[in-house]
N, C-alpha and C positions, 0 to 999 in steps of 0.2 A: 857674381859670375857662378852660373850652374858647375858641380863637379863633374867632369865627366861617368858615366856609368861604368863601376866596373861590374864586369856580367860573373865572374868566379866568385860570387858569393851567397850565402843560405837567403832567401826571400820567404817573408810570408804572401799569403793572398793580396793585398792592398800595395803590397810592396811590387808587385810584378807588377800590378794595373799602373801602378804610379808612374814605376822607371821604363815604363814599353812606352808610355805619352813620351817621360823626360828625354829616353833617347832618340825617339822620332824628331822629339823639335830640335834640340842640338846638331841631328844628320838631315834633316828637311830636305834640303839641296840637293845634299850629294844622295840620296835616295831615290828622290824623283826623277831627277839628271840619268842616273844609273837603269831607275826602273824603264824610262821609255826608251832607253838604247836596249837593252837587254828583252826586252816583254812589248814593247810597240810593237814590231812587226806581227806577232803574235793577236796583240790584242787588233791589232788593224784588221787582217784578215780574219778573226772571228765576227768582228763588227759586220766588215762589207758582208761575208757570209749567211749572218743571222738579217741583215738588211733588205738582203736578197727574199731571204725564206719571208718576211713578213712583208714583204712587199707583195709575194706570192700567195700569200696568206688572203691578206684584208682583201685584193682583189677577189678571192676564191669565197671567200665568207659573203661580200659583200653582193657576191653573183648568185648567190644561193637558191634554188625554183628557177633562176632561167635558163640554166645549161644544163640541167636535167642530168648532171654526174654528182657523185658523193664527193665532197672536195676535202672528207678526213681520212680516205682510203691513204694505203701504201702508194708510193708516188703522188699524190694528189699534196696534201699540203707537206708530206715530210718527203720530200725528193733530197736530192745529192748536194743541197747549201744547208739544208738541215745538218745532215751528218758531218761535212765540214767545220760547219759551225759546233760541234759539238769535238770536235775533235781539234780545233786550237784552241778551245774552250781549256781543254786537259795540256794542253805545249802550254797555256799561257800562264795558267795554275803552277805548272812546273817550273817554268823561268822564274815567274815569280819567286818562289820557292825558292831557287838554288842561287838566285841573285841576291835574295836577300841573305840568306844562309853565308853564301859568302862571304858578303859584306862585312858579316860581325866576324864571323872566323879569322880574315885578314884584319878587321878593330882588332881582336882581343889580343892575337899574334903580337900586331906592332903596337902592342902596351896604348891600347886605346884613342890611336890615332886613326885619321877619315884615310880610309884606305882608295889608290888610284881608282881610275877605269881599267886599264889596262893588269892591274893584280885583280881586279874583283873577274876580268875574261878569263885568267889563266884557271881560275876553279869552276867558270861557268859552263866550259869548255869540256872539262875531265868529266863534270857532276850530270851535265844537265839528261842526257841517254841515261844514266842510270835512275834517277830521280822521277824519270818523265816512264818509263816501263813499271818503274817500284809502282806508281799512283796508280796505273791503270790497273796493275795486280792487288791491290791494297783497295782500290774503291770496289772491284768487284765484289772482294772479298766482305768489305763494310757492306754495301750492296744486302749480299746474302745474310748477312748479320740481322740485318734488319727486315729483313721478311721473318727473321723466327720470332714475331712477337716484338719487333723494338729491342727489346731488351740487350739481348747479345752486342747489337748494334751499338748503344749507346757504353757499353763495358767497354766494346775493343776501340772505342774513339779513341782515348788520349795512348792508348798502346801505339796504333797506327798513326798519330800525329807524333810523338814525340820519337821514331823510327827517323824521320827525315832530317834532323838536327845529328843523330848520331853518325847517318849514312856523309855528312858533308864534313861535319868538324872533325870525326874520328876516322873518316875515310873507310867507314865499314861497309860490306855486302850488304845486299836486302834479308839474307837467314841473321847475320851477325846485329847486325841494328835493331830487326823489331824483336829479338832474343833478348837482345838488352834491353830497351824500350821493358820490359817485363822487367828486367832484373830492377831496373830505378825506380818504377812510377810503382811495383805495388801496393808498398809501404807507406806511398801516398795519394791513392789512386784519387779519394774524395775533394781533395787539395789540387789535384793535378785536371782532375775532370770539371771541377766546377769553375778553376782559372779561366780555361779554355772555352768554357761554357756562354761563361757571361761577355768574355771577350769576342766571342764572335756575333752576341745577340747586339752588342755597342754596334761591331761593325756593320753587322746587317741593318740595324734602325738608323743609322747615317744614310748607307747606302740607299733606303726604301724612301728616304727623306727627300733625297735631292730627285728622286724619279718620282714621285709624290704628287707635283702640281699636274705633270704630263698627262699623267692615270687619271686624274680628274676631271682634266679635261679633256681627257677621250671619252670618258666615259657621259659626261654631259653631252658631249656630242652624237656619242651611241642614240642616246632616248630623245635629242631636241628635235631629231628629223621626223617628220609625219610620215606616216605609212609603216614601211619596212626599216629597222634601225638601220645605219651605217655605220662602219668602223672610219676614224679617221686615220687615215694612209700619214697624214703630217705629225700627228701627236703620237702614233706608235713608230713611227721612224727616229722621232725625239728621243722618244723613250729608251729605244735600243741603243742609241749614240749616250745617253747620260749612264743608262746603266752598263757599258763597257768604259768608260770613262772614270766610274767610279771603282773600279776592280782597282786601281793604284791604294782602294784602301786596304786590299787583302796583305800590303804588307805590316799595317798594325799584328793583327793575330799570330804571322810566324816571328816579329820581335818578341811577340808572349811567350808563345812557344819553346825558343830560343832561350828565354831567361828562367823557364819552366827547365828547359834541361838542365843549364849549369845549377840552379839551386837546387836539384834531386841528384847531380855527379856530385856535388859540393859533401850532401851530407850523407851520404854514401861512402867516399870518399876521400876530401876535405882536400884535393889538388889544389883548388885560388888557393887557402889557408896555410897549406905546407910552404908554395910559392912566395907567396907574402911576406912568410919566417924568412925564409932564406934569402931572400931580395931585400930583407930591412938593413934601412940605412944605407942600401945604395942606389935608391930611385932620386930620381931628379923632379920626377911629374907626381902633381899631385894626385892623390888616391882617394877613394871615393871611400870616407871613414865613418860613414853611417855604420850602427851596430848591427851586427848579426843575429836574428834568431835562432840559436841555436838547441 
């Protein structure tokens, strides 16, 4: 029997990748259970939304010389299910985020038990407005980072990512969190930036995986028709239904995330380690007594 993960303690690189899988398979259920009450609605109407736009799309590509209009102009292919779609795009981002956030916050609280539906609403509730304004303020700002050269951009990533962990579990402001976020990660920035790094290139090669055959066989179909290519209306409708379907893996990266923060409060601080001392010999449940890197 797996030990449960306790998250209050120092991790190396390999140790976060390890225990973000270990804790995923042991909460499997109650994650996905949890992810489609909390982020379904979300992910639904970004689907139909973006369904709509491509549906609007491939007919417009595929009418191309006969209607004698530009069909990449303003209103033409990006009308009002584009910008919808972009805009649950950022609510679903966020649910995600403060559901999953949650979730461990109420684990760690009740000494590493699966925490309700109904305790993971009471924080989904308080968090999700503040969470879901923070990203739009925080991706602009990534945004601009990254028009000066990449560079800046890629620096304030794990600043700005590890921001949302402090704003839920410590109930900080968007000034007080990403203040912090500075005070933890900078001592480990290269540790903290490369975690996060590779964690999400895993998730995205999952992700491009399972939309993978779809793309091929659109695109076979693009070049097999004589004449003028065609888009296919069935294979890129697929495509959008698999790649929102697969957004339930963006909760891998904020368990990283999450285990990235407490091992930067840990050694910063040493709160699991103090706790530990002072809880010894009257815990009941067993504790997750892999050694610390310290």
């Amino acid at each position: 029997m797996l030990l449960k993960i306790e998250f209050k303690k120092i991790r190396d690189f390999g140790q976060i990748i390890n225990d973000t899988f270990t804790f995923i398979r042991q909460n499997f259920k109650p994650l996905v259970k949890n992810y489609f009450i909390f982020c379904g609605l979300f992910v639904l109407g970004g689907m139909l939304s973006m369904l709509l736009q491509q549906y609007k799309a491939v007919n417009m590509i595929n009418n191309i010389g006969s209607s004698g209009k530009n069909p990449f102009g303003f209103g033409g292919i990006y009308g009002l299910e584009y910008f919808l779609a972009i805009l649950f795009s950022f609510a679903g981002y966020a649910s995600t985020t403060v559901f999953a956030l949650s979730y461990i916050a109420i684990y760690v609280q009740k000494g590493n038990e699966t925490p309700t539906t109904d305790e993971v609403w009471g924080y989904f509730k308080h968090y999700f407005f503040r969470v879901f304004g923070s990203s739009l303020l925080l991706t602009l700002l990534l945004i601009v980072a990254f028009l000066f050269c990449l560079v800046p951009g890629f620096w304030l990533f794990p600043f700005i990512t590890i921001t949302f962990p402090i704003m839920v579990i410590e109930n900080g402001s968007l000034a007080y969190s990403f203040s912090r976020s500075f005070k933890i990660v900078k001592d480990n920035f290269w540790l903290t930036f490369g975690t996060l790094f590779i964690i999400w290139i895993i998730v995205y090669a999952c992700m491009s995986l399972v939309v993978l055959p779809t793309t091929i066989f659109s695109m076979i179909g693009i070049f097999s028709h004589s004449g003028k290519p065609q888009m296919s209306l069935v294979f890129t409708m697929l495509s959008t239904v698999l790649q929102y379907l697969c957004q339930v893996c963006t909760i891998i990266p904020i368990v990283t995330i999450t285990l990235s923060y407490f091992s930067l409060v840990e050694q910063k601080e040493s709160a699991g380690l103090m706790e530990r001392i002072s809880n010894f010999g009257t815990t009941e449940k067993p504790a997750d007594t892999r050694p610390e890197e310290y």
